[in-house]
N, C-alpha and C positions, 0 to 999 in steps of 0.2 A: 579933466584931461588936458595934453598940454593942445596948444595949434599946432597942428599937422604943417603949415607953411613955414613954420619957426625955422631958424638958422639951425641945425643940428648940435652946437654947440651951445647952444639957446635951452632949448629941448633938454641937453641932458640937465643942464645946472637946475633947471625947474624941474625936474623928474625927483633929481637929488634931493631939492629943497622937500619936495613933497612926501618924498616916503620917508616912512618911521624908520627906526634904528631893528625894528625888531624886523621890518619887508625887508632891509637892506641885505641885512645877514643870511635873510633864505634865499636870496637871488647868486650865494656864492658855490650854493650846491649844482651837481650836474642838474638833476630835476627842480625847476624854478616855479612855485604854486603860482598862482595870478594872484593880481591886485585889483579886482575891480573896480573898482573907486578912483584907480590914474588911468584905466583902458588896457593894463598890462595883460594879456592874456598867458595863460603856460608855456614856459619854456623847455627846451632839452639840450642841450649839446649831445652831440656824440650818432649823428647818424654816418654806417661805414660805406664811405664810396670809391675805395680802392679801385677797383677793375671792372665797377659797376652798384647798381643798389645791393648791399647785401642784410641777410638778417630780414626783411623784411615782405620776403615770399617773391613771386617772380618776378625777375626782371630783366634785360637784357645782359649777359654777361660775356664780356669783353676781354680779351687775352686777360692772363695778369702782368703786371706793372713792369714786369722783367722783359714778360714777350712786346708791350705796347715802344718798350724800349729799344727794341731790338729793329723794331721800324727804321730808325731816325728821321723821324719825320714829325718834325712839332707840331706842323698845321695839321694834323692827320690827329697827333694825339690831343690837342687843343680839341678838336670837332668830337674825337668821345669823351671828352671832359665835360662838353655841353651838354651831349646827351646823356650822361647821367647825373649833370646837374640836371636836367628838364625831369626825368624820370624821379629826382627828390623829391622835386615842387610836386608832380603830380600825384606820387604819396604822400605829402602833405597835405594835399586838396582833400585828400580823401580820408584822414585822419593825422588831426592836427597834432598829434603826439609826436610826430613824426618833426625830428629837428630838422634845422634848417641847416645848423652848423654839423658838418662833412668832416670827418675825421680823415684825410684825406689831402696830399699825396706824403707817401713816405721820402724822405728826401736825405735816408742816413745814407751815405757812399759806400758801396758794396766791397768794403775792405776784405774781407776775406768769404770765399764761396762757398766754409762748413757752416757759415750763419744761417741756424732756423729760419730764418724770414727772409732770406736773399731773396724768392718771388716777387718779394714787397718792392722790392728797389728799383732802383733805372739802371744803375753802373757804379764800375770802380772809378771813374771819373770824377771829377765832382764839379766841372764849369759843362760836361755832357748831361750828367743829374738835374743841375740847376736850370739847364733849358728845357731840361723837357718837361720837368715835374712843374718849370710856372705856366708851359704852356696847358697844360693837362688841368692846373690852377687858375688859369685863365680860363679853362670852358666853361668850369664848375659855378665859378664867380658870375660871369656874364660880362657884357661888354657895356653895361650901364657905369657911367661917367661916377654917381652917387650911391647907386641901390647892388643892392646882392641879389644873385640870384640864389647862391647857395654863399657859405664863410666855408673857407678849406682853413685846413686846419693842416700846418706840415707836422709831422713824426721825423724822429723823435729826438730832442732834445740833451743831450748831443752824444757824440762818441758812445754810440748805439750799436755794437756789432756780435754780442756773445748772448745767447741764454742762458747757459751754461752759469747758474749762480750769481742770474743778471742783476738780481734785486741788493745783492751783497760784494758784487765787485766792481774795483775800477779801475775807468779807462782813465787810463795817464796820458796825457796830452803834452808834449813838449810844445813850446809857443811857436813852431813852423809849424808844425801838422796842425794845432789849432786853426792857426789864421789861412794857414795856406789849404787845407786840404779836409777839417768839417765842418766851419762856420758859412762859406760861401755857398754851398746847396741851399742854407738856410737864405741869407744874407738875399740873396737874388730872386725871389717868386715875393718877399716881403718887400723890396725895394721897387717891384719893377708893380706894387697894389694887387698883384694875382692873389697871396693869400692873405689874411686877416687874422689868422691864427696860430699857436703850435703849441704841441702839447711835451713837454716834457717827458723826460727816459725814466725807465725802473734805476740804473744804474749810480754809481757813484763818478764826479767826473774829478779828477787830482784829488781825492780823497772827500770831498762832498757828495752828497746828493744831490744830483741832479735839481728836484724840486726845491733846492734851497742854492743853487750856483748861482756866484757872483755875475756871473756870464747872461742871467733874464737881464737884469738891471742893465749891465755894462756892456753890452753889443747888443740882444735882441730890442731892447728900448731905442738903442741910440739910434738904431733904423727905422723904428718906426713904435716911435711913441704910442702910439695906441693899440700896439697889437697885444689881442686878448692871449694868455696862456692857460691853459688847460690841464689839470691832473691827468696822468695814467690813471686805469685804473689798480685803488687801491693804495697805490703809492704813496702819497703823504700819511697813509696809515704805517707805511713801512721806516718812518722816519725813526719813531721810535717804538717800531716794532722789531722786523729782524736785521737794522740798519745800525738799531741802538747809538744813534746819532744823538740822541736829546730824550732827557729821561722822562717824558710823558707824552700822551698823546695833543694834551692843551699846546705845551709847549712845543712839537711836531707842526701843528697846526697854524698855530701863531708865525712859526717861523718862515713857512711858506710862504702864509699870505704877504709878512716884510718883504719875502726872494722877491716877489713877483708872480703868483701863483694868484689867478682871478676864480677859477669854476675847480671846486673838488670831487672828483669824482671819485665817491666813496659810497659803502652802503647798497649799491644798486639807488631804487628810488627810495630811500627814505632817506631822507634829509636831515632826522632829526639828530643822531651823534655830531653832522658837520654843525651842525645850527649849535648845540649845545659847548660845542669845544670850542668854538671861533666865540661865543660869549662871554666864556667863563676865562677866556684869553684876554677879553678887554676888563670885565674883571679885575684880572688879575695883573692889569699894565702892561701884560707882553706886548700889545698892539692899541692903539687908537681907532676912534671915529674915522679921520684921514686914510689911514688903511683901508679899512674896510671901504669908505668913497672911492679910492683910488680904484679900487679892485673892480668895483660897482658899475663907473664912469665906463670901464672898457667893455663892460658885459652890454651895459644898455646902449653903447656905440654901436657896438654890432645887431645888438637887436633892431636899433631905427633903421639901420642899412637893409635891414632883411625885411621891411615892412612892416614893422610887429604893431607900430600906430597909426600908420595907415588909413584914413576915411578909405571906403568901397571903391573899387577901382583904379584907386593910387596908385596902387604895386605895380612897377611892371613888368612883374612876374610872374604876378598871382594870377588864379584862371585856368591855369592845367586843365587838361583833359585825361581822366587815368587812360583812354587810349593809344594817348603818346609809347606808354611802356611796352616795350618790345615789340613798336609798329615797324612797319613795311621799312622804312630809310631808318629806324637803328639796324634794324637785322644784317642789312647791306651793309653798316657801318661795321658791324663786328665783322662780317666776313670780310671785308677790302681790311681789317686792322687785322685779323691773322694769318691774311696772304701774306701781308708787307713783314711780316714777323718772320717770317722762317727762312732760317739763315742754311745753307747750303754750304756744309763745313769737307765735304771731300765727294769729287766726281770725276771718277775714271770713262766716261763717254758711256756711262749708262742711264743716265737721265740726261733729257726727260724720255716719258715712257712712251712709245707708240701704243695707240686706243687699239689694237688688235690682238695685245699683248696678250695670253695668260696669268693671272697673277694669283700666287698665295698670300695673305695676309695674314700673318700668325702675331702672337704675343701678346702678353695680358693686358696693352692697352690698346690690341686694333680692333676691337667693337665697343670702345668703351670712353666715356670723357668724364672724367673727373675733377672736380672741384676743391675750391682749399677753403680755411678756415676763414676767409672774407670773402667770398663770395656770396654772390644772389643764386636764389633758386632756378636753375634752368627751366626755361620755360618749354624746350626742347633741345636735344643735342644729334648733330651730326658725325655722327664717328668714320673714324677713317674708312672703315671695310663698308658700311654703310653707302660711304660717296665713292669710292671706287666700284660695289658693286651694280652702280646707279648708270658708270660711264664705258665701263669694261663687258667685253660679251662672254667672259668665262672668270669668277674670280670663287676662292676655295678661301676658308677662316678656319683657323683653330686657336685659342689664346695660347698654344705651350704649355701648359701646367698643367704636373700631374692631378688624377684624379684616383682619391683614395678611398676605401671603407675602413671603418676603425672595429676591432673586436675585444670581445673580454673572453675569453675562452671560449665556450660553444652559443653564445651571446653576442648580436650586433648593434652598433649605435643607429639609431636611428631619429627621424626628427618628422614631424607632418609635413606635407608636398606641398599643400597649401599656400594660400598665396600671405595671409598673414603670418604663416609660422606655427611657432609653440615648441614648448623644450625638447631637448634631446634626450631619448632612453633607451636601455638596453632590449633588445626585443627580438622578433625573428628575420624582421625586414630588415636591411642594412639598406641606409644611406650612404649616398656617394657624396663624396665632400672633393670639390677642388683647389686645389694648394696653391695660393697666391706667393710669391716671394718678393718680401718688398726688404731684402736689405739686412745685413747685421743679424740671420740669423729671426728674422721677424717675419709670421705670416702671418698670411689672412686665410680661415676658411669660408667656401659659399659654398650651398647645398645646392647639388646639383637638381633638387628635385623643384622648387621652387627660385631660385637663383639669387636665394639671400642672403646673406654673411652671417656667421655665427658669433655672437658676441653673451654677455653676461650682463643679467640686471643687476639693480640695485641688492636682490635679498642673493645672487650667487647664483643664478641658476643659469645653464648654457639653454640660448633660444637661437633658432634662424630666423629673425624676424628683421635684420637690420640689410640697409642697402649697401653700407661696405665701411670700410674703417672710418669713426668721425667724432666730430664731438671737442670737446675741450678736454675731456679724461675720454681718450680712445679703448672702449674695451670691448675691441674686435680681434686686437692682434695677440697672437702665442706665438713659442719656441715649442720646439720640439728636444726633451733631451733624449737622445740614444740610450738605450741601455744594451750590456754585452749580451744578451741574450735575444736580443732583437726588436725588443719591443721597445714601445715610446713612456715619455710620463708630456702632458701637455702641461706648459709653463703658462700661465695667463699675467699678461705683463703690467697690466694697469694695473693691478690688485696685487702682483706679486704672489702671488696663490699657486696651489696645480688642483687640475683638473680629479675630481673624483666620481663616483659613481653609489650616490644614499641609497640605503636599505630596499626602495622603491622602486630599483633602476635609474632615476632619471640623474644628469650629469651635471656636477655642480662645481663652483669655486672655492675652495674651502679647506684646503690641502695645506696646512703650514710649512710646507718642506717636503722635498723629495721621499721622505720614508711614510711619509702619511697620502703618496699620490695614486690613483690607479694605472696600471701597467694597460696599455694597451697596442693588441697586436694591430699591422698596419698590412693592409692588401689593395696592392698595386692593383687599379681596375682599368687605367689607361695612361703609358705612360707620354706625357705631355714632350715632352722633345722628339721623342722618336717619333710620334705620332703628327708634328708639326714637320718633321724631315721628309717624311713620306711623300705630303700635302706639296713639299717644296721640291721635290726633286720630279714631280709629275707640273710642274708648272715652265712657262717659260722664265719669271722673275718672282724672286720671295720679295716680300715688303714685310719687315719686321717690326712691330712695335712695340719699343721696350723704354724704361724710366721710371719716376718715380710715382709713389700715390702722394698727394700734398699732404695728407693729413697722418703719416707716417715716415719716419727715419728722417728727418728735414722740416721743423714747421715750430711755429710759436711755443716757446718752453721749451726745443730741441735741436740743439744742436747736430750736423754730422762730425763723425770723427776721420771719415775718411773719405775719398774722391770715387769709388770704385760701385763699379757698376752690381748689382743682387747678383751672388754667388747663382742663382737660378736662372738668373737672365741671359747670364754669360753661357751657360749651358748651352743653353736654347739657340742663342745665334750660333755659337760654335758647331750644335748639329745642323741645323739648317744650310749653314755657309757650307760644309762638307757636303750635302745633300744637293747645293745649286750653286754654285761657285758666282752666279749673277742675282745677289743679294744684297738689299738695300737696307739700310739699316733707319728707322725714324725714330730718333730720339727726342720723348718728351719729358720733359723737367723741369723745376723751378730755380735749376740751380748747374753748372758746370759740374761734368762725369772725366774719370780719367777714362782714356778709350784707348789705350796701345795697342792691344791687339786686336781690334775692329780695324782701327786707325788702316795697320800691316796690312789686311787681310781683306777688307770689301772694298769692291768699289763705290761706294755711293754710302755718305752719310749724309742725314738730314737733321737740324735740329728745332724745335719748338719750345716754347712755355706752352703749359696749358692755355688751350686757344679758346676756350670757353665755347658755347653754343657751335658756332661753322666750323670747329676745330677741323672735323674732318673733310668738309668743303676745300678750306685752304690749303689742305697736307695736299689733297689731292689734285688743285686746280698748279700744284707746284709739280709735285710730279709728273702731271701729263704734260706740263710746259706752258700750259693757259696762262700761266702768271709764270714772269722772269722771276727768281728765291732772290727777294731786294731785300732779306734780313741780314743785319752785320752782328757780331758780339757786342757786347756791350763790356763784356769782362773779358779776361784773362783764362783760357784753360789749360789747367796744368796735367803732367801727365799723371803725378802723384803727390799725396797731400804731404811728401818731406819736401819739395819744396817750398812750401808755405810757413811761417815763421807762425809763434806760438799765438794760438787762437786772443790772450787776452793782450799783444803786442800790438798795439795801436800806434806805434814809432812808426810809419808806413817810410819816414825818411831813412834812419836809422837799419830797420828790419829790411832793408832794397825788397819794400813788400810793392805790390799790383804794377802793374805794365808802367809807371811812369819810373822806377826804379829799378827792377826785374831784372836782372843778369844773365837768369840760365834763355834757355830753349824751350818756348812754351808749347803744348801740344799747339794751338792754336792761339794766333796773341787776340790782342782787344784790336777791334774794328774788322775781325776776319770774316768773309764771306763772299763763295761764290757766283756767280753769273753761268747762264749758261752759252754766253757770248761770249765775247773778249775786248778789252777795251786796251788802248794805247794814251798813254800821256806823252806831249810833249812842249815845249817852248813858255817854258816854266819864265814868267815876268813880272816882277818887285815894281810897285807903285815909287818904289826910293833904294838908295841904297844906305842913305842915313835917315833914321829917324827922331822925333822927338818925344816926350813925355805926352802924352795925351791925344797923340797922331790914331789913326786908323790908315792903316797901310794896306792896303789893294794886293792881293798876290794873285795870280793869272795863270792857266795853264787848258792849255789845247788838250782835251778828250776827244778820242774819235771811238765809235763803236765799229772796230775791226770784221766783227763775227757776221752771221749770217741770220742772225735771231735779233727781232726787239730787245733791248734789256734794260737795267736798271743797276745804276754807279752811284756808291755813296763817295764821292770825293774828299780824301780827309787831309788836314793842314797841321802838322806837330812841328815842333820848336827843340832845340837844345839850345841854351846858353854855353858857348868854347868856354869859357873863363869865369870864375868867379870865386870871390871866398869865401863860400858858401858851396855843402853837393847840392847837386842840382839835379830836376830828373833828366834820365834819358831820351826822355821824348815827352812831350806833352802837348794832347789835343787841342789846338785853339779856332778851327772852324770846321764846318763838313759841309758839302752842297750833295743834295742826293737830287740826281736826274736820271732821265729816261732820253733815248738813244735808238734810232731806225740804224737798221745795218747800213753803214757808210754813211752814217751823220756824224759830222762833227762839230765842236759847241766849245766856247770860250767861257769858261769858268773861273768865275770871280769867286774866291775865299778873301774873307777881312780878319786883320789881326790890329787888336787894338795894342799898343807898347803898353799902354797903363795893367794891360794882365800878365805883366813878363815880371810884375814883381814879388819880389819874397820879404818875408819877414824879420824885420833886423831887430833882435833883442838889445841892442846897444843904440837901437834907434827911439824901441818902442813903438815901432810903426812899418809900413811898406816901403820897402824902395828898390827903384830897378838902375841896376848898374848900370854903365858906359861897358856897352862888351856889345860883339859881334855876336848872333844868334844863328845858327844854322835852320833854314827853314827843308821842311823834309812833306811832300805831296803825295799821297801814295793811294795804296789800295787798305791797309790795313797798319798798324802801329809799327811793325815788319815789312812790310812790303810796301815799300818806298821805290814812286818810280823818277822822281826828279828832286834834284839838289840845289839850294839855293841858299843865300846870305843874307842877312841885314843889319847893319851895325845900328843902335839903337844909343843916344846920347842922355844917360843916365840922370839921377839924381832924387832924390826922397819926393815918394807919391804923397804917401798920409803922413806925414812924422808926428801925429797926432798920440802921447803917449800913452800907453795901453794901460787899462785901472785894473787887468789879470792877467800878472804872470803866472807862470806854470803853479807855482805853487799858492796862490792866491785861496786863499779863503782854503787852505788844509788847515786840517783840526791842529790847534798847536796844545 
């Protein structure tokens, strides 16, 4: 074993010397066997800690990444970075299979809001992404000088924004959008030591594979020489599978590992096709010994970092206590992170709520919190009707949705009441099933007898045994297709199947087409709008909760096609709003909804990410006014998806795509969000009025809190360049201060603009440079809502003229 005191650069060259060629080759797989004989114990990359521990049974669970973002508060998101880097270690205390390396934060820029994975992201920003995602990477890491506490690992590698045929298309990067708007989310949490890691896209980028772009080499090296990269999963199996980029899988294989490609995560755990194809590639000369060292060198970097040699005690990490996970000060951590989230998008003087109030709480998500596909196990959840009906002396719930029985003639569907379930058959009892709508024509049933969702096993058979749409192949959701005679045929969508009814009675998948489906008659048993209008019109205030489920119409492998709220949903507020013209709307989501006519018609819209655990704590310490709504966008809401340019257009210059471009009238722009105060800007003061290349420039400006209530201002700093030749955006973010404000305080706020970020991209340069041109500076409340105007002429000339080794078309198959 080597000295534990060694120089770490010491350490690996000895590590290297000592293992064989055949230890080397298994340390490239995701699952790394031990070496007893140098002290190596097993390794794993790939534990998920998006918005907390996930996959790995309870844990604290924290907005997602979208809501954490919507904070703007990086010391706020830094502090749950810790706690779920603390919450890694202490499932690794407790079983060491458990990686150390955090696949975790996403850090693709939220170019357009039909992306399955928008949840995952912080914004359409990408110097806003970049701060928060290193703070969030700063928790995870630790504030140790040398040691890890946890390797973040940033997603995903690059120009990452479509599912949609993600493994076989690509994103075309012109060399602005590169340099200027997806390399620097990366560029910045690597540069500033927050992350150690990053894993490469499904995608193809200017006609490469990702896992094989010039771009690991040529910019993520240049930053930081050591940073380990990481397969997707599966992905280099895609090279020359459905990529058909290189005609074997050796050859696939080989060619990553020259990209830059250090840990394959292939196979799940078995290691042996990566072990066997990376040999029979030296073999066969595609790669060397050196390769494979190279690749090596950065695995076992991070492993010393993470303690993996360590003498007892070393670490100073190690030691957890598994009662860290989901103790007393995380709990409090998630609820203060999804107060600070919820952005207060329209208030006509009806929030906040007076505790005397009456209230209904209707809609399929107000008793209810839902989780996504990286998520941790809740260890409990707070739903909104739940915390409102904790603080209110009169509150009434209905979710809205209808409640049906299904028939075959003089035959009803039926299912056990039970709490585990069991299939559905035709009999004399009818079950009640209620109709969940999540979108595009997709529902979910739950039986109302036990309160389980109806999904389909592996051999076809319909059971109520699940807790609601999930999974990585979801097959909880159907379609209903009408037929003119009135009855239904049930479309089962994972399978592609319809619903029938075997010889036996009981209710299967297995239908190849509509002429082989069973018809089945449908009877109205409660209908869910009218019966949530009734509930709303005997109250003094409706609170509605409507949005998305994560793990349906929006989520990994799925794209949206369009911006609009469930055809059912819209229902439901529309009766209700008729029923109490004083109706609040909470919208939760992972992702921007067009809302025109909510927008018209209520006064009070709320919105959220899934807020994980206190979700409903937070909605509600917001509506009763406990907490000022200190959430801003993070994105852009549009009213509808035409104006969005074509989901695989990544030209963000080009397409005047996300708020720094954007022409028209957005329902809501980026950084929107109300107070229930009001605040005044004035005596807006420039540190200069000429600057120079590499200055930080001081910009100033008087906030007073006008209102009558405490609140919370995120103050935001954006830029235009008058002149250039080059377009240029129309605005763009370059600081925020968020503070807090006693009614008639007022506070002198400092925003810094550094001139070295006012540069763009010059392909005739090869490099950054910022003009000699005057800069309009713009101080406001939101990307639109600008409350003071200001100049700065900035004295130009080439930042990096450092020439770039990938142009656009760099490394396209010729």
């Amino acid at each position: 074993m080597t000295d534990s005191v060694a120089p770490p650069r010491a350490r690996l060259d000895d590590l290297l010397r000592q293992l064989t060629l055949p230890e080397k080759i298994g340390l490239l797989h995701q699952w790394q066997a031990a070496v007893p004989r140098l002290g190596l114990p097993p390794f794993r990359t790939g534990t998920e800690a998006l918005h907390g521990v996930a996959w790995l049974g309870p844990a604290t669970v924290f907005p997602q990444a979208l809501g954490l973002a919507s904070t703007w508060n990086p010391d706020l998101v830094e502090a749950v970075g810790a706690a779920v880097g603390v919450e890694v270690r202490a499932k690794h205390e407790a079983d060491p299979t458990v990686g150390l390396n955090v696949w975790a934060p996403v850090v693709n820029p939220l170019r357009d809001p039909r992306w399955g994975r928008n949840e995952e992201g912080w914004s359409e920003d990408t110097g806003l992404t970049a701060r928060l995602a290193t703070a969030y990477a700063h928790g995870l890491r630790g504030d140790h000088p040398s040691r890890l506490r946890t390797a973040p690992t940033l997603k995903h590698f690059l120009g990452y924004n479509n599912e949609t045929d993600r493994a076989i298309t690509s994103s075309d990067l012109p060399p602005r959008v590169l340099h200027e708007y997806e390399l620097p989310a990366f560029r910045a949490p690597l540069a500033a030591g927050a992350a150690v890691a990053v894993m490469a896209s499904y995608n193809l980028v200017n006609g490469v594979p990702a896992h094989l772009s010039p771009l690991l080499a040529g910019e993520l090296r240049r930053w930081s020489p050591d940073v380990l990269v990481v397969g997707d999963a599966l992905a280099v199996g895609n090279i020359a599978g459905v990529q058909a980029y290189l005609p074997d899988h050796v050859a696939g294989f080989a060619a990553a590992l020259r990209a830059g490609i250090d840990s394959f995560t292939e196979d799940d755990a078995d290691s042996g096709p990566t072990v066997a194809r990376i040999s029979e590639a030296l073999d066969r000369g595609l790669i060397d010994v050196a390769d494979v060292d190279a690749a090596v060198r950065r695995i076992l970097g991070v492993r010393l970092r993470l303690g993996d040699l360590d003498p007892p005690g070393a670490d100073p990490f190690a030691g957890v206590s598994p009662d860290v996970v989901d103790c007393p000060a995380h709990r409090e951590l998630a609820r203060e992170a999804a107060r600070q989230s919820v952005v207060l998008l329209r208030n006509d003087a009806l929030l906040p709520l007076d505790e005397t109030v009456r209230v209904a709480v209707l809609g399929p998500l107000a008793d209810t919190v839902h989780t996504d596909w990286y998520s941790g196990t809740l260890p409990y959840a707070v739903t909104l009707h739940a915390a409102l009906a904790g603080r209110l002396p009169a509150v009434t719930g209905h979710p809205g949705v209808d409640r049906i029985a299904l028939r075959v003639g003089d035959r009803a569907v039926g299912c056990p009441a039970t709490a585990d379930g069991g299939v559905l058959t035709l009999g004399d009892e009818p079950a009640a099933f209620d109709v969940f709508d999540w979108g595009r024509d997709t529902v979910a049933l739950r039986a109302a007898g036990n309160g389980r969702h109806i999904g389909a096993t592996d051999d076809g058979a319909l059971v109520n045994d699940r807790p609601g749409p999930g999974g990585w192949v979801v097959r909880e959701t159907f379609r209903f297709h009408h037929r003119a005679d009135g009855t239904v045929l049930l479309h089962h969508l994972a399978t592609d199947r319809y619903v029938t009814v075997d010889d036996d009675g009981r209710l299967r998948v297995d239908g190849d087409g509509p002429g082989s489906a069973t018809a089945f008659e449908v009877d109205l048993i409660v209908d869910g709008p009218a019966a949530a209008a009734a509930l709303a019109a005997d109250a003094d205030v409706a609170v509605v909760a409507l949005g998305n489920h994560p793990m349906v119409n929006g989520r990994e492998t799925e794209d949206r096609v369009d911006l609009e709220l469930p055809r059912g949903q819209e229902e439901l507020l529309r009766a209700v709003r008729a029923a109490n013209p004083r109706t609040v709307l909470v919208l939760t989501s992972g992702y921007p909804y067009g809302l025109g006519w909510a927008q018209e018609h209520l006064p009070a819209l709320l919105w959220s990410a899934h807020g994980g655990q206190e979700h409903g704590t937070a909605l509600t310490d917001v509506l009763l006014g406990d907490a000022d709504p200190a959430g801003r966008l993070t994105q852009t809401w549009h009213a509808d998806a035409g104006e969005l340019p074509d989901l695989l257009d990544y030209d963000v210059i080009g397409a005047d795509a996300t708020y720094l471009y954007h022409r028209g009238e957005p329902l809501y722009p980026f950084g929107h969000g109300l107070s229930y105060t009001e605040f005044t800007y004035s005596e807006l003061r420039c540190g200069t009025d000429l600057a120079a290349l590499g200055e930080e420039v001081p910009v100033q400006v008087e906030v007073t809190n006008t209102g009558a209530r405490p609140g919370v201002e995120v103050v935001q700093l954006y830029t235009r360049q008058r002149r250039s030749r080059v377009k240029q955006p129309l605005r763009h973010l370059r600081d925020f201060v968020r503070i807090t404000l006693d009614p008639g305080q007022r506070r002198t706020v400092t925003l810094r603009l550094r001139t070295d970020d006012l540069a763009w991209w010059d392909e005739t340069r090869g490099g950054l440079v910022v003009e000699d041109a005057t800069h309009t500076l713009m101080v406001g409340r939101s990307a639109r809502d600008v409350r003071l105007l200001g100049a700065l002429r900035v004295r130009g000339g080439p930042v990096d003229a450092v020439p770039t080794a990938t142009p656009h078309d760099a490394g396209r198959r010729r």
